[in-house]
C-alpha positions in Angstrom: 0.0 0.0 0.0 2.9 2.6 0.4 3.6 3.0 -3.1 0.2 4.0 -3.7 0.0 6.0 -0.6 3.4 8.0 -2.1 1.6 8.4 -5.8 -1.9 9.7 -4.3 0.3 12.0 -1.8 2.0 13.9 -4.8 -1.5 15.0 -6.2 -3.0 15.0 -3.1 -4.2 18.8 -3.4 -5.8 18.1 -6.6 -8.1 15.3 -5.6 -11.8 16.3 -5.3 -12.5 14.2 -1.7 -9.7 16.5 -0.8 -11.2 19.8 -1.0 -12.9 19.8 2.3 -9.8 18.9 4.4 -7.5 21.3 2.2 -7.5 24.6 4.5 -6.7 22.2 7.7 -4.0 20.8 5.4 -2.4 23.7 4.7 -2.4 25.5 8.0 -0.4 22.3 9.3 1.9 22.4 6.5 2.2 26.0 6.9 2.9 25.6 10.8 6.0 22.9 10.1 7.2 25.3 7.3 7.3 27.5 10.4 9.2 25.2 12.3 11.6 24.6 9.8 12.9 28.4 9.2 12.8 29.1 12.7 15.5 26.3 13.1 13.2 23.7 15.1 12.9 20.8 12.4 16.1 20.0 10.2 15.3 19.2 6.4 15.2 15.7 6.7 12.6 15.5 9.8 10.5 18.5 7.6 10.4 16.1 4.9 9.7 13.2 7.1 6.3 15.1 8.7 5.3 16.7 5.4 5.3 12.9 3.7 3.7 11.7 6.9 1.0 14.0 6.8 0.2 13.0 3.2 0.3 9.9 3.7 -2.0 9.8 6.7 -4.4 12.0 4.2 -4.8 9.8 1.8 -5.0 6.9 3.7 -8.2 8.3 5.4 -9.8 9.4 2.1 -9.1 6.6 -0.5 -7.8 3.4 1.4 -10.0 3.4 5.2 -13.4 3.7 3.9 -12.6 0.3 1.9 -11.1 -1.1 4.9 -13.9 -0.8 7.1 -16.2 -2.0 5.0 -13.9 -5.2 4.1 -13.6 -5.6 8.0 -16.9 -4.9 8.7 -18.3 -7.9 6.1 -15.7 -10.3 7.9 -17.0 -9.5 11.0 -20.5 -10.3 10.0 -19.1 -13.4 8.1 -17.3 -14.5 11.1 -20.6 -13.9 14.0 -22.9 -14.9 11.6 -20.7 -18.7 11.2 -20.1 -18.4 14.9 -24.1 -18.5 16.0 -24.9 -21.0 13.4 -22.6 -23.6 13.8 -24.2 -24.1 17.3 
């Protein structure tokens, strides 16, 4: 999944899902970009927190909502074989 995490992260701003969550996203990035000049972050751990926090965006608007619902129907699966095997 981190390859495709890394691709969605580089167009994150364009997706339309996006939209909503893009002013939150840029205050953050615009608060470590802070921390970076004022000498509080080196590159590398800017870089780091930047790819983190695209990462994490992403993840909660393409992958999770999959997820759930592929956890969700194996929970069912799994109760439902549980009760009725009794």
């Amino acid at each position: 999944m981190k390859p495709l995490l890394q691709l969605f992260g580089l167009v994150l701003e364009q997706l339309p899902a996006f939209k909503p969550r893009l002013r939150e996203f840029k205050i953050k990035l615009r608060g470590l970009n802070r921390q970076y000049k004022e000498g509080k972050l080196t590159y590398e751990k800017f870089q780091t927190k930047v790819t983190k926090l695209r990462n994490k965006n992403v993840k909660e608007l393409i992958f999770d909502p999959s997820l759930k619902k592929q956890e969700s129907d194996a929970m069912k699966k799994a109760m439902r074989e549980f009760f009725t095997n009794r």
